[in-house]
C-alpha positions in Angstrom: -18.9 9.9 -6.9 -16.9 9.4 -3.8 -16.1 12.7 -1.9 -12.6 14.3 -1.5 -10.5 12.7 1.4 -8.0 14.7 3.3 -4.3 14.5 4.3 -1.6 15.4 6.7 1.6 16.0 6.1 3.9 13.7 8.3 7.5 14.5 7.8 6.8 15.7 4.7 4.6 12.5 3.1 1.0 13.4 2.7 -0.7 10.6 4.4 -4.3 10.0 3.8 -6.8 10.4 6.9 -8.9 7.5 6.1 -9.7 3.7 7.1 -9.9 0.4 5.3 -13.5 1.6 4.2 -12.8 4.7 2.8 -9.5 2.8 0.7 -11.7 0.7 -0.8 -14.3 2.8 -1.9 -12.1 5.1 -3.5 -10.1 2.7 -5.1 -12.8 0.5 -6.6 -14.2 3.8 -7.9 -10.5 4.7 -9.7 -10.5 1.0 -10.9 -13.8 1.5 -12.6 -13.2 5.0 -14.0 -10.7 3.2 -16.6 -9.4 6.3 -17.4 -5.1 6.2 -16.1 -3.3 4.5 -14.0 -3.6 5.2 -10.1 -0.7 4.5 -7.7 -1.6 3.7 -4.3 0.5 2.9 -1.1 0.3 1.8 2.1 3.1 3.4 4.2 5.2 2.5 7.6 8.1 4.5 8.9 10.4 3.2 6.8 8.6 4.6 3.5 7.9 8.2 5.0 11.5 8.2 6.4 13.0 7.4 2.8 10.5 9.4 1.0 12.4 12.5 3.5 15.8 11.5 3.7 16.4 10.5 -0.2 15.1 13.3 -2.7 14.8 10.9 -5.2 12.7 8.7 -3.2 10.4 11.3 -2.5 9.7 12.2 -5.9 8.9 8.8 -6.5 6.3 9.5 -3.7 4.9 12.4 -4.9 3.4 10.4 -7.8 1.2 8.4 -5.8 -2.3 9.0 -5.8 -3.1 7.5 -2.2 -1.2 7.0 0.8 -2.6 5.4 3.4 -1.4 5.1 7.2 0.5 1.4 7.5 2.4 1.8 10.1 0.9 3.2 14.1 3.7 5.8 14.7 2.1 7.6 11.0 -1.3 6.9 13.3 -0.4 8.5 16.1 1.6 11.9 14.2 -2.1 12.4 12.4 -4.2 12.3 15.7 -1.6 14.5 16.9 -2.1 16.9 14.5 -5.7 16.4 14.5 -6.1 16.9 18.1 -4.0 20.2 17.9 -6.2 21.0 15.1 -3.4 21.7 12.1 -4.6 22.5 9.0 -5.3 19.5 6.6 -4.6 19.1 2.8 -8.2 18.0 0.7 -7.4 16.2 -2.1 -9.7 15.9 -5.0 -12.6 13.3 -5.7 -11.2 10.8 -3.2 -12.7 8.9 -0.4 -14.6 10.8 2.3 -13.7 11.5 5.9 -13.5 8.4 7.6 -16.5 7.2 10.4 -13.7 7.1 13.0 -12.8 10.5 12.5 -16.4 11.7 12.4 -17.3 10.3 15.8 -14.1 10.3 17.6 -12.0 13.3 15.9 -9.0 11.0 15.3 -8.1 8.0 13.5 -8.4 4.5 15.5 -6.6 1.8 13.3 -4.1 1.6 10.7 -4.6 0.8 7.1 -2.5 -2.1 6.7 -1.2 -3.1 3.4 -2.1 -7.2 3.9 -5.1 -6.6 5.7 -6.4 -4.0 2.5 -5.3 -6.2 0.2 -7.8 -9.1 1.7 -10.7 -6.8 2.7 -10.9 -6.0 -0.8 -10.3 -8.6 -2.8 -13.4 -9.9 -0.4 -15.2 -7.1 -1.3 -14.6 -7.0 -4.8 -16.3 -10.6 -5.2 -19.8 -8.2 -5.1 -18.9 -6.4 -8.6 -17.9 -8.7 -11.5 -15.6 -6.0 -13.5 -13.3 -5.7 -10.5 -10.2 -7.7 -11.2 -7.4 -8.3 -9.7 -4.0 -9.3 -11.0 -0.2 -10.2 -8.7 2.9 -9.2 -9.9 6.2 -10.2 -7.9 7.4 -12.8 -5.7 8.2 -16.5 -6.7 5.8 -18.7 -8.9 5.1 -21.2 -5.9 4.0 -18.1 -3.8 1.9 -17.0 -6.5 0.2 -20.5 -6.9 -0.3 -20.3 -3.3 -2.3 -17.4 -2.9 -4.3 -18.3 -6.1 -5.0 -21.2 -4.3 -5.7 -19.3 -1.1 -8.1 -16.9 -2.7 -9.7 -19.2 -5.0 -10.7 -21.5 -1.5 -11.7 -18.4 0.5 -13.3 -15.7 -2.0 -14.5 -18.0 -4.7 -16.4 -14.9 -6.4 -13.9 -12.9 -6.5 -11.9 -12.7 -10.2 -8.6 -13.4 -9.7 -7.7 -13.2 -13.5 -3.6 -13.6 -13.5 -0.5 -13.3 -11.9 3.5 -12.5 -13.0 6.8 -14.1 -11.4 9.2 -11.2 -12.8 12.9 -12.2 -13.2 15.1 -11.8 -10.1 18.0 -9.1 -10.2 18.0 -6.8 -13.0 15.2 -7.1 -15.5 15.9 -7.2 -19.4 14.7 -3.8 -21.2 11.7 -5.6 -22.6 10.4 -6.4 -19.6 8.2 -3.9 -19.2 6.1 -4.3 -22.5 6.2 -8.4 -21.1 4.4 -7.2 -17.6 1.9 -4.4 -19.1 0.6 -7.1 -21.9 0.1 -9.6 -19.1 -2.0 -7.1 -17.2 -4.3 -6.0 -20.1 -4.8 -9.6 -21.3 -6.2 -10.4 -17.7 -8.0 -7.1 -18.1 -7.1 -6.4 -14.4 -7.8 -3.4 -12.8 -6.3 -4.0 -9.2 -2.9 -4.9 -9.9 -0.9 -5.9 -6.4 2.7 -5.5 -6.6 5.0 -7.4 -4.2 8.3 -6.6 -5.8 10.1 -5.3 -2.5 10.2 -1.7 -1.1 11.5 0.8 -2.4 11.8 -1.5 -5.7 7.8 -1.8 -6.2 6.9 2.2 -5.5 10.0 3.3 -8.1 8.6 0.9 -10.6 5.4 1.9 -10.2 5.8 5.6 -10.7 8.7 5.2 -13.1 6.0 3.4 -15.9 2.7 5.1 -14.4 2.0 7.1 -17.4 2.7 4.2 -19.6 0.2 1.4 -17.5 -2.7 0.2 -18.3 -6.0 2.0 -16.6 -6.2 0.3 -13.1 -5.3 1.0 -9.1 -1.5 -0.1 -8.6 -1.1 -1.3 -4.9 2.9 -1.3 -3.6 1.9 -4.1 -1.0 5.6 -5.6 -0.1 5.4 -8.8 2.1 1.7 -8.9 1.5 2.2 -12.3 -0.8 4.2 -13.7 1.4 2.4 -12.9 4.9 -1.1 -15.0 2.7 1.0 -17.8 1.2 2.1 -19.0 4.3 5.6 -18.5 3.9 6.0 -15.6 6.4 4.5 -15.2 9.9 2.5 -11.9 10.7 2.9 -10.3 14.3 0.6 -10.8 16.8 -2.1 -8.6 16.7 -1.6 -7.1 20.1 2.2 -6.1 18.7 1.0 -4.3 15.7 -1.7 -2.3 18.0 1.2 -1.5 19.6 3.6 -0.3 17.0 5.8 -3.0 17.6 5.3 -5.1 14.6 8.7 -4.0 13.2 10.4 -5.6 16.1 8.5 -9.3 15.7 9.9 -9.0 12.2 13.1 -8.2 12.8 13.6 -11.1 14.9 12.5 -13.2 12.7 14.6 -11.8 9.8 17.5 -9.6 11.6 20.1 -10.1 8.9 17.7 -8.7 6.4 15.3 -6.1 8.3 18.0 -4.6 10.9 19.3 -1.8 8.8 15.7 -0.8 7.4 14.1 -0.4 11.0 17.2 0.5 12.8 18.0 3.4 10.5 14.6 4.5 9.2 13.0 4.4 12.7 15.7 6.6 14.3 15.2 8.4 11.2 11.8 9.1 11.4 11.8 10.0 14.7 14.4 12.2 14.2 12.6 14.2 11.4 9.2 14.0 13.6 11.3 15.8 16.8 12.8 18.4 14.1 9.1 19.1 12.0 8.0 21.5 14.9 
């Protein structure tokens, strides 16, 4: 049994203080319990900022189970609070205090959705009943991370994958997706559907989902298929990832990171 992890509140979203490490211990624990469903997310500014400035959004939020720190500016407000020694949420039997944390007395690297998403599918190829199924995107991106992990992590059990409809979904959809998942008897279930499409789906059907971790890992699929390019590394140390992407895809992105980045720096200014 894993120990209880701890969070700080950053503009209201409690965001876990933990590392890639930690994650994946607790949610390869959750995944084996087979008891509910557990909603996990890894989020930026733009989630946290939407979780505050739509109520709606942020219920969807307070459903998740784990939040992990994405995005460097959600980095840098829980060192801040760590170094001025705010008081810290424990949540029950979840990971344990991170070994960054432990030696350093702050956090020193994100938890980034893609980068969880491949440390533990690697990880996963040590326990057989760990399983992991993709919902979300097209069928030729789903063939091409199948073909991806299959090359790379040969052990691991990749044991099936979904292309939902695009637009609106019809109302049986639902039942179509959660007998899909229990006939691959996954219990790591990565779901690239789009925030905030993927987190509202995910805590709208929680209690009805088969027992498993539910990831909301947005461009995750696309980012290992090939199809879209990461930032440099050196950028996302930074915090400057969001830019690299909107310059690659300004007609798409500019309203997210314009708005939800002046956003959440206007609710960090306005939290003390």
């Amino acid at each position: 049994m894993s120990k209880p992890f701890y969070t700080v509140d950053v503009i209201g979203l409690p965001v876990a203080v933990i590392d890639y490490a930690s994650a994946i211990a607790w949610v390869f624990e959750k995944a084996l319990q087979d008891d509910c469903a557990y909603a996990v997310e890894a989020a930026n500014t733009h989630v946290a900022a939407l979780a505050r400035h739509e109520k709606d959004f942020g219920e969807v939020m307070s459903k998740f189970d784990l939040i992990c720190p994405d995005g460097m500016p959600l980095i840098w407000a829980i060192n801040r609070a760590l170094a001025k020694g705010k008081s810290v949420e424990e949540k029950e039997g979840s990971g344990h205090t991170c070994e960054s944390v432990k030696l350093t007395g702050k956090l020193t690297d994100r938890v980034y959705g893609p980068t969880l998403m491949l440390k533990a599918i690697e990880a996963s190829s040590e326990n057989k009943k760990l399983k992991h199924f993709f919902l979300g995107g097209a069928q030729s991106t789903l063939d091409k991370l199948h073909q991806r992990f299959q090359k790379e992590y040969p052990a691991s059990q990749i044991t099936g994958s979904y292309s939902p409809p695009f637009g609106d979904w019809a109302e049986d959809e639902f039942e179509r997706i959660r007998e899909k998942i229990v006939e691959s008897g996954a219990n790591l279930i990565w779901i690239g559907l789009g925030c905030p499409k993927q987190e509202r789906w995910i805590a709208a059907h929680k209690e009805q989902l088969p027992p498993g971790c539910y990831f909301g890992i947005g461009a995750a699929f696309a980012f290992h298929a090939g199809e879209v390019d990461q930032a440099p590394s050196w950028m996302q140390s930074i915090g400057m990832e969001w830019f690299y992407r909107l310059c690659k895809e300004p007609r798409r992105l500019w309203k997210r990171y314009f708005i939800y980045n002046l956003l959440f720096m206007w609710y960090r200014i306005f939290s003390y």
